[in-house]
N, C-alpha and C positions, 0 to 999 in steps of 0.2 A: 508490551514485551519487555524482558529484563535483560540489560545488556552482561554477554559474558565478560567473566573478569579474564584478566590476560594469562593465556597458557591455559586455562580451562574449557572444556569444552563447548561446544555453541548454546548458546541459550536456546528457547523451542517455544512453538506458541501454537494454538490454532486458530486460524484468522477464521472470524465468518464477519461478511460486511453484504451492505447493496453497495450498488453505483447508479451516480443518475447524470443524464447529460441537464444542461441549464444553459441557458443565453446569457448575457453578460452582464444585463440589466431585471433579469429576474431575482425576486427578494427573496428573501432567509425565510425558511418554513417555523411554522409555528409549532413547538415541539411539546405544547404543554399537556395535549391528549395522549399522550404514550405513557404505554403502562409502565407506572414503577417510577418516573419523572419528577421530582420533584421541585427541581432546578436547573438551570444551562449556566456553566459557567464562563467567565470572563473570556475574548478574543485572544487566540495565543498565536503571533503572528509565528512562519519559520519560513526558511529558506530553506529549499532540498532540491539537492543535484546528484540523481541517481545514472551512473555509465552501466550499461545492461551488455554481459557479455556473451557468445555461443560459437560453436565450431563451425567452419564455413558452410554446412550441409544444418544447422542447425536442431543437431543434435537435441540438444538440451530442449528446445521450444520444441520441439516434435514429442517428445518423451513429457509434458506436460510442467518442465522446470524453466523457472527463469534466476538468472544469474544477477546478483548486483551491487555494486560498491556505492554507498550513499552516504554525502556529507549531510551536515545540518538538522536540527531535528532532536529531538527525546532519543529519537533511536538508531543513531549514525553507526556505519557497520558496512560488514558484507553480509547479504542478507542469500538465502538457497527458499525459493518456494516451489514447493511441491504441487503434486496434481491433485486436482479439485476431488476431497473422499467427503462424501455426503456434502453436508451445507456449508464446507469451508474446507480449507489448504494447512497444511503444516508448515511453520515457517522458523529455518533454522537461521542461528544472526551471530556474528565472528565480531568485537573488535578490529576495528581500523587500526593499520600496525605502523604506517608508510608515514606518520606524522601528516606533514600540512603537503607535501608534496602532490596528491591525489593520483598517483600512482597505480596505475593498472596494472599491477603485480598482484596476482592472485595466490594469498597466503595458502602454505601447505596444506594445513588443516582445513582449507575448503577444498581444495584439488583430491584432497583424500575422501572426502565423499563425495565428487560426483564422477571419482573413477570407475564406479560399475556401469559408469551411464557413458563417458568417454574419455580417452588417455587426447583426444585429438586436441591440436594448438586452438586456444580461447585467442578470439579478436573481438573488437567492440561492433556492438551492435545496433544501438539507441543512446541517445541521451535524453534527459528529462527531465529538464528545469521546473520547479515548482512552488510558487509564491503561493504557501497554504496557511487561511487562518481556521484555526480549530478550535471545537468549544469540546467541556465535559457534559455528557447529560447526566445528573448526579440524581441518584434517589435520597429519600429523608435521609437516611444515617451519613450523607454525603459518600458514600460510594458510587465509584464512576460506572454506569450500567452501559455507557455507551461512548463513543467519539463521533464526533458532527463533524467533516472537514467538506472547507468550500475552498477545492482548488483553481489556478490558474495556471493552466502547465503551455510547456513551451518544449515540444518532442522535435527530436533530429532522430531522422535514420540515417544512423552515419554511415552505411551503404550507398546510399543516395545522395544523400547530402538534403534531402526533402526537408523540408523545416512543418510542421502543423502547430496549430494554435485551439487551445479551447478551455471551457469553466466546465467541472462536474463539481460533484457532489459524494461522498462518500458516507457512510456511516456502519460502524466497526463497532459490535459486542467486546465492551472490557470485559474484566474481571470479576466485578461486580454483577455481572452479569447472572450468574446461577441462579436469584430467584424470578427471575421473569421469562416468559413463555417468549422463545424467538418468534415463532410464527406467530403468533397474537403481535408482539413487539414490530415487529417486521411491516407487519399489515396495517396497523397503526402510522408508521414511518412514511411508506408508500404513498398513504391517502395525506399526510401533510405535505408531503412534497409533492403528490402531482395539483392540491389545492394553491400551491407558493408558483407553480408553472413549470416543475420539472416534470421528467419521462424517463422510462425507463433507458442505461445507458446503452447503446448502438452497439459496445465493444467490451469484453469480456476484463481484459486492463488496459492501461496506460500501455504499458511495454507494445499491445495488440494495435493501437489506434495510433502508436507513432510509427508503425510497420505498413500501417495501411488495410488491419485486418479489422 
């Protein structure tokens, strides 16, 4: 995704990924059978601390959106994801306005889209600590066809105060993307990861498994 420049409107993407749950000593899949693959590029470690926000009836999470202000990362921001249309989500992304203070002040221009959904007071709802390292999976011409992220997240409902702990695995269609077949791509993915010891993920997202869904 492309960050918006400031005063302009949100940037947009369409996410299509898997997700897989993994153990914590389970090893990195072997990604050289997927089609279009030519190369994995180098470990790019990040730090990301996304506060996920909704209205006490949880509006927003009912209506298929999640709310989020997220440091750290290629793509730090407030981020708006949409409900799941065919094999991926729409996903609108705001510059960070609040400096370093990490501030849960939700800029106008996100309040202004998701007023058809609610005017009601946003309070926090998750946090979601995340020590991600990610690779490019590049084809010949080095275009990125794909992102590998092997998480280590750290969710609070901050309702509860519940703390959870766990490793997935994520893998996310770039850009590059447009000449390789997803479902071919996808099925290819699948069969490396469940050879490396992963499974299909238990929970739809993060935001879901640190709620307890």
């Amino acid at each position: 995704m492309t960050a918006a420049e400031p005063g302009a409107g949100p940037a947009q993407s369409f996410e299509v990924e898997l997700k897989f749950d993994v153990d914590d000593d389970t090893p990195l899949p072997d990604w050289s059978g997927l089609p279009g693959v030519a190369s994995v590029g180098a470990a790019e470690p990040r730090e990301l601390d996304a506060r996920y926000l909704d209205t006490a009836e949880l509006t927003l999470a009912r209506a298929g959106y999640a709310l989020r202000r997220r440091s750290g990362g290629p793509d730090a921001g407030w981020h708006l994801k949409g409900p799941k249309v065919g094999e991926g989500r729409v996903e609108l992304q705001w510059p960070l306005d609040d400096g370093a203070s990490g501030a849960l002040v939700v800029p106008g221009p996100v309040l202004a889209e998701i007023e058809p959904l609610t005017g009601e007071p946003l309070s926090p709802l998750a946090r979601i600590r995340n020590a991600r390292t990610a690779y490019a999976l590049r084809a010949a011409d080095g275009s990125v066809i794909a992102e590998f992220a092997d998480d280590h997240v750290i969710a609070t409902d901050e309702r509860s105060g519940l703390e959870r702990r766990w490793r997935e695995w994520e893998l996310e269609l770039g850009a590059g993307a447009a000449p390789v077949d997803p479902a071919a791509f996808f099925a290819a993915a699948e069969a490396a990861v469940h050879a490396a010891g992963g499974r299909a993920a238990a929970s739809a997202s993060k935001l879901a498994r640190a709620l307890g869904a």
